[in-house]
Each structure stands twice: as C-alpha cells, then as structure tokens.
N, C-alpha and C positions, 0 to 999 in steps of 0.2 A: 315819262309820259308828257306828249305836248299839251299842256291844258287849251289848248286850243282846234285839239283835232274832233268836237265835237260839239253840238249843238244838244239842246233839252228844249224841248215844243211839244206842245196839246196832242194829244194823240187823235188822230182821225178817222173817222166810220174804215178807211182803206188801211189803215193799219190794224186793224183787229185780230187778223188770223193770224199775220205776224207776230204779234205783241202777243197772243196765245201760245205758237211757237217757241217763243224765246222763254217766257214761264215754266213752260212745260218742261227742255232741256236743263233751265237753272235749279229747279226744284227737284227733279226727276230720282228718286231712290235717298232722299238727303233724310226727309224724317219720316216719310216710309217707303214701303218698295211701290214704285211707282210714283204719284203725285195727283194728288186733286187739285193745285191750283190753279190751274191756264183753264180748269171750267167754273171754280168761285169768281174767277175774273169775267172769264162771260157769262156768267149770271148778275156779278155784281154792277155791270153798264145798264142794269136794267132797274136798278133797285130806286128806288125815290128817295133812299141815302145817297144814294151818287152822287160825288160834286165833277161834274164833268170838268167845271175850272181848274182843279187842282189834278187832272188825270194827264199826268207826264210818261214822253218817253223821252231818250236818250239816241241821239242817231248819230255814226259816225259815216260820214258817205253818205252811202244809200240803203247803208245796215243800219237796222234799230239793233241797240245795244246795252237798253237796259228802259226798264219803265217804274213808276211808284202811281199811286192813287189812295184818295184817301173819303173816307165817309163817313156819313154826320150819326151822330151816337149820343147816349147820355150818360150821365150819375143820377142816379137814385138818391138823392144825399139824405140825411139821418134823419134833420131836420123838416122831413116832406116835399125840400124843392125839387125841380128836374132842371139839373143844370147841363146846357148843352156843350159837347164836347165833340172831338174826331178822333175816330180810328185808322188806320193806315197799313195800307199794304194790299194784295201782295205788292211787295218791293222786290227788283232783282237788274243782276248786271249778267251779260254772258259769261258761261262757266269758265270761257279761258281768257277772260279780263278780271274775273276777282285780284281782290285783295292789291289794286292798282292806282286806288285812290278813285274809280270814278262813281264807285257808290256813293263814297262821301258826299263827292261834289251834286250829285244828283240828292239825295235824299236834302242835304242843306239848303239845297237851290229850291226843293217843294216846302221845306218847312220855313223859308222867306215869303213864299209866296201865298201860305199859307194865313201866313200873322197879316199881311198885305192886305188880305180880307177881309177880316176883323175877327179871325176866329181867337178863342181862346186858349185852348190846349189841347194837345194829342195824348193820347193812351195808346197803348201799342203792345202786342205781345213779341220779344226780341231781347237780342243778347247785349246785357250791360257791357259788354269790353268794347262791343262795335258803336252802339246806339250810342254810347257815353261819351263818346267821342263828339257829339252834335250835342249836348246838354239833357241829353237824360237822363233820370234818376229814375231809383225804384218806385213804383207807385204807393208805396207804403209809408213812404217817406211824407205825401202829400194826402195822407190820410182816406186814399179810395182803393175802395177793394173789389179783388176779383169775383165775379158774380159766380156762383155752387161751388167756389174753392171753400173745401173746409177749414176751418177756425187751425193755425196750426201748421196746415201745408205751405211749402216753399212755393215763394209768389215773388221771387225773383227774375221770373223772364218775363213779369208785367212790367211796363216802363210807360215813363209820362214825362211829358216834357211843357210846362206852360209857357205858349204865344204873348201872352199879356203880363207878365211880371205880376202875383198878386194873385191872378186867376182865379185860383182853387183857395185864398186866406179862407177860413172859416166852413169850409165844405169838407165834410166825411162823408162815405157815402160807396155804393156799390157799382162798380162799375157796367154796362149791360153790351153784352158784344151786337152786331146786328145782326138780326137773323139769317139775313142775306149769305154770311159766312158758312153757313150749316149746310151743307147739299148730301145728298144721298149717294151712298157708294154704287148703287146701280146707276143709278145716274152720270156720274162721271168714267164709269167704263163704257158705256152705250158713247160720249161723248168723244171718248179718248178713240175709239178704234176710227173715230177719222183724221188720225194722225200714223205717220210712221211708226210701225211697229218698234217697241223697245224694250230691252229683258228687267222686268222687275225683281229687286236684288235684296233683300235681306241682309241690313249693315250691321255696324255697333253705330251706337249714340243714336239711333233712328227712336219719335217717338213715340209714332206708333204702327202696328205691326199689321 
C-alpha cells in the first residue's frame, strides 16, 4: 500500500449520500442480514451530539473510501458526577480495502485529532484485536460500565481509550450510549429502499437476527 495514495478530510453536506453508500456496502449482512447503519449515520448529522469537527472521511481520487465520526456522550460516575466523554462510529473502510492498514491509519488520524480538541476519552463498542492495536483496553479495566448490561455478562466488545493520560483516575461509573444510535427498524427499511436493492443474508457470527 502507498501511504500516500490517499487523503482524510471533513466530510461535506455533497458527500452525504456517498458516505451513506459506502456504510451501507461495508456493514451490509456483517452482524445482521441487512444493515442499519448508513441511516444511524444520517440521523446522527442531525443529533446535537454531533461533533461535525471530528466527522472524517477518507478519499482516494475521487472515491471516498472509508469515513469515522464520533459524539459527545457521558459517564454517570458512582460518585454523582457526569463526566463527559465520546462515542465513535460508525467507522468503516470499503469491503475490498479491508484489512490493508487504512482503517488503522484513518481511525488513529481521528483519534489525534480528537485529543487535539481537548477531549478526554473515547468509549466504543468494537473488537479488542483491531481497536488494541490504537490503545484500547477493555472498559472494565477503567472502571466504567456498560449501561442495562447485566452484572456478570461479557463486556468485552466495550473498549475505551483515554485522550488525556489520567482521564478516567478516580471515575467508576455507567457508561450511557446516545440515544441518537437507537432508530427504529421500520424506519431504516422505509430509508434503505432508496438505495440499490441488496439480498439480506442470514450468516454465523451475525449479532443480531
């Protein structure tokens, strides 16, 4: 790979339906048949958690080729504080660029630019063998927990990563996803039939049905 055959820049109002496109293809049948996120993404440009600063894509040419975004969230911490925190995603590269290295370099490049800001740490739901790779750990590790995950269950695909070295010292606490992520299944197929028809497929590892 040339690390230089591509650029990472702000996504723009005329990239939109693209940037939905390319979600939609990257996600499409992975953790269920189908996909809802190229519409949690256009719903979430609308959310007043949006940090439109931090909403990257990745363009090689004049193809966009992968994009991340991320938004502003809390901890409920034990103690009664609300410490603010960011969420992130969706994140994704095109299906036949995976595993190529340019996720890496895009997700690293948002989470520079991130700390750049003055934020403090990311929480995220994603896989430690990838996410670890940029400095995440489990979020258990940092004493915050998954909000209605019951006492007990595997809270291993929660990951956090602190911007600030220190961040989270002395904070326990529940983590709260934004609402904005939640959208309704009718809603996302009324949304989706304005895209190219695609066969929704029924995998293993999918996870939910």
């Amino acid at each position: 790979m040339d690390k230089n055959d591509f650029i990472i820049r702000l996504e723009r109002k005329e990239d939109y339906r693209a940037v939905e496109e390319l979600v939609r293809e990257s996600f499409w049948n992975v953790y269920r048949p189908g996909c809802s996120e190229h519409y949690v993404i256009h719903v979430l440009r609308d959310d007043p958690a949006f940090i439109k600063e931090l909403d990257f894509v990745m363009e090689q040419g004049s193809r966009l080729i992968g994009q991340n975004m991320f938004m502003r969230t809390v901890v409920n911490a034990d103690d009664g504080r609300t410490v603010d925190v960011l969420t992130m995603g969706p994140i994704c590269i095109a299906p036949e660029l995976k595993r190529r290295g340019y996720g890496k370099m895009l997700l690293d490049y948002s989470l520079e630019k991130a700390a750049a800001l003055g934020y403090g740490a990311v929480l995220f739901e994603g896989n430690i063998l990838f996410y670890g790779k940029s400095g995440f750990d489990y979020a258990s590790r940092f004493g915050i927990r998954y909000h209605d995950l019951p006492e007990g269950e595997d809270a291993s695909f929660f990951l956090c990563k602190e911007l600030k070295p220190g961040y989270l010292d002395n904070v326990t606490g529940v983590y709260q996803t934004p609402a904005g992520y939640y959208v309704d299944d009718f809603d996302v197929e009324v949304f989706d039939k304005d895209f190219p028809p695609k066969q929704k497929l029924k995998l293993p590892g999918q996870i939910f049905s």
